[in-house]
Z-matrix of the N, CA and C atoms (Angstrom, degrees):
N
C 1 1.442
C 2 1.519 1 110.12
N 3 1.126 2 121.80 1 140.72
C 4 1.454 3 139.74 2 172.90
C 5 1.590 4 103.78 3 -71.56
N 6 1.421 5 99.27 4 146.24
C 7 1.222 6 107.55 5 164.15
C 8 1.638 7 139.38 6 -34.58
N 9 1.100 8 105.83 7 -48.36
C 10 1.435 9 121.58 8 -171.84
C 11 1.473 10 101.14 9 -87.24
N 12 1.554 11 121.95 10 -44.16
C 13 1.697 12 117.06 11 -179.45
C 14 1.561 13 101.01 12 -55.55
N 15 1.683 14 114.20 13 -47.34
C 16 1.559 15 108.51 14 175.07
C 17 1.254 16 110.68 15 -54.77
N 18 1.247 17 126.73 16 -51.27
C 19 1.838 18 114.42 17 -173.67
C 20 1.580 19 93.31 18 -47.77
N 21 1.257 20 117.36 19 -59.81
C 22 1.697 21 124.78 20 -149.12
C 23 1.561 22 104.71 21 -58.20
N 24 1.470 23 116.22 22 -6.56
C 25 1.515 24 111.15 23 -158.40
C 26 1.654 25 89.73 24 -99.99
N 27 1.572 26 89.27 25 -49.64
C 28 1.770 27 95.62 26 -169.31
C 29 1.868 28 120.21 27 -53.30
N 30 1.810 29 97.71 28 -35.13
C 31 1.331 30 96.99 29 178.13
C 32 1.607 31 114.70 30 -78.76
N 33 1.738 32 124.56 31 -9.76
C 34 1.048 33 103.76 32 150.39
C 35 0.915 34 169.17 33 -100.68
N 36 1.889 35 98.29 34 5.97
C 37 1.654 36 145.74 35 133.15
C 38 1.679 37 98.16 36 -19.27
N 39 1.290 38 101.46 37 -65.03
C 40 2.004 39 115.63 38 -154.63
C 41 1.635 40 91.88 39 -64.16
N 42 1.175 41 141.90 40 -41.49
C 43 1.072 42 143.81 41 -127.66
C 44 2.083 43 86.13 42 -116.44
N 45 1.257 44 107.94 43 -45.40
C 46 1.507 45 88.92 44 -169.13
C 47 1.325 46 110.69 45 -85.25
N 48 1.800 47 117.73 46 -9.73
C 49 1.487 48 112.77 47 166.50
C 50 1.672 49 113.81 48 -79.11
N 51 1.195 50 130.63 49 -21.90
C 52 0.930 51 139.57 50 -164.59
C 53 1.834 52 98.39 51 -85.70
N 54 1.328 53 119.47 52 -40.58
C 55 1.223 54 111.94 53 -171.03
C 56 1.670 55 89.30 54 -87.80
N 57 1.171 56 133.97 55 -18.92
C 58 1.781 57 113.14 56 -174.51
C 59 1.815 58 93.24 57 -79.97
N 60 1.216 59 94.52 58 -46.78
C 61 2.146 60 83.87 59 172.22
C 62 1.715 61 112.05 60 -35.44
N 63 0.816 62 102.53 61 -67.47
C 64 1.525 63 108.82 62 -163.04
C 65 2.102 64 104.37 63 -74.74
N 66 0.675 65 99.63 64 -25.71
C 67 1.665 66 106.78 65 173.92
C 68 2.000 67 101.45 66 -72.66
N 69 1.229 68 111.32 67 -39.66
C 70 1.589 69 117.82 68 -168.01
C 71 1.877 70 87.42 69 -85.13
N 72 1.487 71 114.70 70 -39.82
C 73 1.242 72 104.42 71 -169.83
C 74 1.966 73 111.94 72 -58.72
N 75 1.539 74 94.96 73 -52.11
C 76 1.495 75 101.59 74 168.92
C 77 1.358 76 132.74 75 -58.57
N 78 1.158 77 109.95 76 -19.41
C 79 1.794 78 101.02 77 178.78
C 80 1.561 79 100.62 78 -94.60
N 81 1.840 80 126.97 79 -13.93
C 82 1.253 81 107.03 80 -145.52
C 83 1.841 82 84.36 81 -70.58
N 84 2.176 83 96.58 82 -175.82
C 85 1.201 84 98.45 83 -169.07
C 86 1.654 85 74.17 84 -147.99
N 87 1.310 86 114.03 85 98.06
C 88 1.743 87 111.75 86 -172.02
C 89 1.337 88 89.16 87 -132.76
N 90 1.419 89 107.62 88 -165.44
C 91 1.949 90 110.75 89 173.61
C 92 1.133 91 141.91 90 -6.97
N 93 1.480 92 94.10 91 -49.25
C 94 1.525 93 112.37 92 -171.63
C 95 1.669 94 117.62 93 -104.91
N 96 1.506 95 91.76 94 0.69
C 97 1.750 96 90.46 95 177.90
C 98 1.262 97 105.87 96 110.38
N 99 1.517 98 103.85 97 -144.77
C 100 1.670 99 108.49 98 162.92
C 101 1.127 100 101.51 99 -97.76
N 102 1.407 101 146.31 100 -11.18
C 103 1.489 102 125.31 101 167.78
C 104 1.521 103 114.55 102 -78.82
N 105 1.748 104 100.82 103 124.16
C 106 1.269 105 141.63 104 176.20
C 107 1.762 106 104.37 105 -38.06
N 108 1.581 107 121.56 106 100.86
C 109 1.274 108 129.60 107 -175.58
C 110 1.627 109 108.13 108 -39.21
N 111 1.231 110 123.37 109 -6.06
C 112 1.309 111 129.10 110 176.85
C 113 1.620 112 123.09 111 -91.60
N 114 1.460 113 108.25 112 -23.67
C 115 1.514 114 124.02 113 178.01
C 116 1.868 115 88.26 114 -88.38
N 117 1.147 116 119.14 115 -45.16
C 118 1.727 117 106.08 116 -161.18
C 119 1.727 118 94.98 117 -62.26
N 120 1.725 119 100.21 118 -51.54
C 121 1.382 120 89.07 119 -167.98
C 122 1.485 121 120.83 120 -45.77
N 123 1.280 122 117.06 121 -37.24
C 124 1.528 123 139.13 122 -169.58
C 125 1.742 124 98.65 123 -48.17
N 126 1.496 125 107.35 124 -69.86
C 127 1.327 126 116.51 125 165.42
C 128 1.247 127 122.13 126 3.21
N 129 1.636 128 91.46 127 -68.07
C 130 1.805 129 111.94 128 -158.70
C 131 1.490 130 105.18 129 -86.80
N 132 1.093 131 137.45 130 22.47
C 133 0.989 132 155.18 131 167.16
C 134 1.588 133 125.50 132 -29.54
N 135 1.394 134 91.48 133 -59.30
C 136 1.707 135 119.51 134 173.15
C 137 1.275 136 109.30 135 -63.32
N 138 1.772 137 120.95 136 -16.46
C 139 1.426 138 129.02 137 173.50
C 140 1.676 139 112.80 138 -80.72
N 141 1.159 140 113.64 139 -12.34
C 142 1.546 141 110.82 140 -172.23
C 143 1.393 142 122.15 141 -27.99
N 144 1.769 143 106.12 142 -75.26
C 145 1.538 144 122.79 143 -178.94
C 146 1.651 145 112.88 144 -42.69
N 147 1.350 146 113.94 145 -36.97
C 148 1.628 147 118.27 146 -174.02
C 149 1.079 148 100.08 147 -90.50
N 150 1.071 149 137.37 148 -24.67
C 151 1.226 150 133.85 149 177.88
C 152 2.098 151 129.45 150 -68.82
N 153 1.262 152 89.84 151 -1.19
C 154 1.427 153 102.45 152 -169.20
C 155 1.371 154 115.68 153 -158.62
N 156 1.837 155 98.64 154 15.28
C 157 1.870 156 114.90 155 172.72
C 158 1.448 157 98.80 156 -154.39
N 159 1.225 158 109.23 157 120.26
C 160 1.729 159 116.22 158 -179.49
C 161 1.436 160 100.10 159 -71.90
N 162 1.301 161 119.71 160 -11.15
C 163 1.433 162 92.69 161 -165.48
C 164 1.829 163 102.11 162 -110.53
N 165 1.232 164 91.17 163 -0.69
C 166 1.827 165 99.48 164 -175.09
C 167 1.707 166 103.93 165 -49.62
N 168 1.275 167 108.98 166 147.85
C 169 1.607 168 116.24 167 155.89
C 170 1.517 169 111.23 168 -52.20
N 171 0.963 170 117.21 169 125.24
C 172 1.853 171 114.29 170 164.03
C 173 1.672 172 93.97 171 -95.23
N 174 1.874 173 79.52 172 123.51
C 175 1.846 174 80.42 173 170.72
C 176 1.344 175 126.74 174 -105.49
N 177 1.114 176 124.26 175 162.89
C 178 1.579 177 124.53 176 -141.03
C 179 1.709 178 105.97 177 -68.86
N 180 1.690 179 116.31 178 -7.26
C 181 1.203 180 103.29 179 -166.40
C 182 2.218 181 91.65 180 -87.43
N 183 1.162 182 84.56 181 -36.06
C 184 1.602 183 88.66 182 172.83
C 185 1.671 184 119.04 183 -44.11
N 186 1.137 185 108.93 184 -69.08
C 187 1.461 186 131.37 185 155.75
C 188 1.809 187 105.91 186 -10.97
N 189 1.492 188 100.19 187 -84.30
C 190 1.363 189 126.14 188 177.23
C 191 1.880 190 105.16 189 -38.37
N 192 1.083 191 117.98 190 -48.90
C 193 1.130 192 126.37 191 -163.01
C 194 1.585 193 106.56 192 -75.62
N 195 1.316 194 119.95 193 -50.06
C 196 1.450 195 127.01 194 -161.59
C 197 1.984 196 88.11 195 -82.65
N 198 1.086 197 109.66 196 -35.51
C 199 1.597 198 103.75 197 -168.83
C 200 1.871 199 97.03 198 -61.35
N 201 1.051 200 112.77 199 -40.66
C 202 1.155 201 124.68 200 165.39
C 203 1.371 202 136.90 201 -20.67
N 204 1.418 203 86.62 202 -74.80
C 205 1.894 204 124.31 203 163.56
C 206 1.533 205 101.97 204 -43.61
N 207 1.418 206 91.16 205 -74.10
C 208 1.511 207 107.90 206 -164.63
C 209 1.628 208 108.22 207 -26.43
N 210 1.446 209 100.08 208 -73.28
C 211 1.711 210 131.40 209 -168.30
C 212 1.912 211 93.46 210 -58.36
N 213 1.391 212 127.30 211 -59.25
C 214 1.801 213 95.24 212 176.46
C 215 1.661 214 126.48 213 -92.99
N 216 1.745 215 113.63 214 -7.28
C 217 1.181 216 112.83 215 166.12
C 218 1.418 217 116.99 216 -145.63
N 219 1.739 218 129.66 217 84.13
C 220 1.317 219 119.73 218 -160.42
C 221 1.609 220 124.96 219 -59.13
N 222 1.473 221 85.63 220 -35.32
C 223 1.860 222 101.00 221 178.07
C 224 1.747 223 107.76 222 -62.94
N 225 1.159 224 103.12 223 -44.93
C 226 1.564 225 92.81 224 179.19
C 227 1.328 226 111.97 225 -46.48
N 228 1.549 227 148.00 226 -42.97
C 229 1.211 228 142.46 227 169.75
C 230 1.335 229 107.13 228 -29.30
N 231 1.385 230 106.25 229 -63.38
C 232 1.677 231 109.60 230 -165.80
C 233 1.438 232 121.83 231 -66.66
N 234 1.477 233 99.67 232 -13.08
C 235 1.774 234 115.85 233 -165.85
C 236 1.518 235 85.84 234 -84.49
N 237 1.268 236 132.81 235 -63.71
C 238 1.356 237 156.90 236 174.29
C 239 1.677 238 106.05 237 -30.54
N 240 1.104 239 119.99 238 -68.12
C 241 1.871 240 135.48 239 166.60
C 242 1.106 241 108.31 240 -46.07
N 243 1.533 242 129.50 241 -43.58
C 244 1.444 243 117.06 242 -168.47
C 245 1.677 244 113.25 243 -112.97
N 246 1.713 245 111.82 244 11.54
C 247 1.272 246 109.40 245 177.04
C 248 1.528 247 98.50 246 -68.67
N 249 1.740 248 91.36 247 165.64
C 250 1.853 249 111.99 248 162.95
C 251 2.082 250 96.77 249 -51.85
N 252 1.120 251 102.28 250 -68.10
C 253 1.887 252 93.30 251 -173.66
C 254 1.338 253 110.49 252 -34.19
N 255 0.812 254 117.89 253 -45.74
C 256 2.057 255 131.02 254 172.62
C 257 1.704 256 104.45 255 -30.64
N 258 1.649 257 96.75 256 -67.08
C 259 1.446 258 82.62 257 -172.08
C 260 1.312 259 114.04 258 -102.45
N 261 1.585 260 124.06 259 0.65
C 262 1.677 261 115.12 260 166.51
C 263 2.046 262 100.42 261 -62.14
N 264 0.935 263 109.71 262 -21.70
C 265 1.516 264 109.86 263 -175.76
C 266 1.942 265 118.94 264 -94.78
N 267 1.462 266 111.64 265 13.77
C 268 0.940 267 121.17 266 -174.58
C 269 1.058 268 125.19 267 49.99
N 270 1.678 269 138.77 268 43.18
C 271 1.280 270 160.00 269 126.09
C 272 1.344 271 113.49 270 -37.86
N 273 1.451 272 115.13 271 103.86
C 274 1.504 273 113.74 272 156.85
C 275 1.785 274 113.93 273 -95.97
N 276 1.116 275 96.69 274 110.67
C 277 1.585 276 114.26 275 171.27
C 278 1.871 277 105.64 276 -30.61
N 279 0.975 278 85.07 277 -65.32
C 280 1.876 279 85.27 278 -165.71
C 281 0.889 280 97.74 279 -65.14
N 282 1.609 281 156.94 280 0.01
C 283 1.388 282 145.20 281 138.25
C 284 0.892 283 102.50 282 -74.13
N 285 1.389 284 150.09 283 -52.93
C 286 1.559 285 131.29 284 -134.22
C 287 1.829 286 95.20 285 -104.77
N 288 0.883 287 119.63 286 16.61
C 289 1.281 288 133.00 287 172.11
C 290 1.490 289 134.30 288 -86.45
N 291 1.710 290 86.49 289 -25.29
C 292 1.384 291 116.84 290 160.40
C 293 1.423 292 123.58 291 -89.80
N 294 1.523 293 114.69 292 9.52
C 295 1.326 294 105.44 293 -174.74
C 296 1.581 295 106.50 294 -76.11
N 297 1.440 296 131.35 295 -21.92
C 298 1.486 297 126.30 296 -155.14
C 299 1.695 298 88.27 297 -84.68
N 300 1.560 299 123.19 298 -43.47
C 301 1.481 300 113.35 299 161.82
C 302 1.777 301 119.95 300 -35.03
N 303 1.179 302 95.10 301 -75.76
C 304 1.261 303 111.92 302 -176.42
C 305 1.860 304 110.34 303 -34.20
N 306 0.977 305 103.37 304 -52.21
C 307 1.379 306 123.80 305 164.18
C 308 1.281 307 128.25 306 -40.89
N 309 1.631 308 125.66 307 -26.71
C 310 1.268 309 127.39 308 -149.00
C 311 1.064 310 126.40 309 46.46
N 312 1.580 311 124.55 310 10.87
C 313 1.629 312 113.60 311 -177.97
C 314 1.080 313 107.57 312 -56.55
N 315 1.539 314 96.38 313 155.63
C 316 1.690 315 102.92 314 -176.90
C 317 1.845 316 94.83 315 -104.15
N 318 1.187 317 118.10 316 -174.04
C 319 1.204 318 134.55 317 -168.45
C 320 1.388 319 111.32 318 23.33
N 321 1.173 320 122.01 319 41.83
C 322 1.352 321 130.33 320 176.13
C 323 1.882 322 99.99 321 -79.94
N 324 1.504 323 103.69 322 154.28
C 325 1.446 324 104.21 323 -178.52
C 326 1.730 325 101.19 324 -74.79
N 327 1.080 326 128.07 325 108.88
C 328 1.421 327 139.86 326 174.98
C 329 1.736 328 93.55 327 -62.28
N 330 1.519 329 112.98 328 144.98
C 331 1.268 330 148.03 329 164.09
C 332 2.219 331 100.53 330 50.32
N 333 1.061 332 89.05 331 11.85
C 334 1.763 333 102.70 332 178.58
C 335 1.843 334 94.68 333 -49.48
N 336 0.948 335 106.90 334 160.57
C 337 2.124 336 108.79 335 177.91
C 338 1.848 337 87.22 336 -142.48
N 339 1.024 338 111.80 337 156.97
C 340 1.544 339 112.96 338 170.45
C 341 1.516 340 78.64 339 -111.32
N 342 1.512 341 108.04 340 164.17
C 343 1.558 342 141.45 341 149.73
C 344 1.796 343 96.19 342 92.93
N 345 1.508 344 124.22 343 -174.12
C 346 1.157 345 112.06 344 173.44
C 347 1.620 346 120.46 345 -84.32
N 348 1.120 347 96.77 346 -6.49
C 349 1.772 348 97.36 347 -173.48
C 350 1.957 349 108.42 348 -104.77
């Protein structure tokens, strides 16, 4: 094979794994529903700082957001806390676990732990 047929093969290698990723990402129906564990995380955004300092202010849009979560998909929180994006973004779970405390949400799952430990 020539140079260029090899480029031409590899970029359409790159291109048909890349579109079955994102095709498997959109149909899945896991934690979070049909929204893509990457849009929820996005969401929680406003949770960052509390999320990775116990002592940070949680601000109300954070608050607002996870009460949110909580009330139409609770597991997505936990799916969300313990993804890889979680910790490339410096999220420590066992803090940010405390945000629905921190929060005062009410009907929050009391003494709930995400992960097996």
């Amino acid at each position: 094979m020539t140079y260029n047929m090899r480029a031409w093969v590899v970029t359409v290698l790159v291109v048909l794994v890349a579109s079955n990723a994102f095709i498997c990402d959109v149909n899945a129906a896991g934690e979070c529903g049909k929204t893509p564990i990457r849009s929820a995380a996005a969401s929680l955004s406003p949770c960052l700082g509390a999320a990775g300092n116990a002592r940070a202010a949680v601000p109300p849009a954070c608050c607002s957001k996870v009460a949110a979560l909580i009330k139409t998909s609770p597991k997505c929180l936990c799916a969300v806390l313990l993804s890889p994006l979680a910790k490339q973004a410096g999220i420590k779970p066992g803090i940010a676990i405390t945000i629905p405390k921190r929060c005062s949400i009410k009907n929050r799952q009391a003494g709930k732990k995400c992960g097996s430990k």
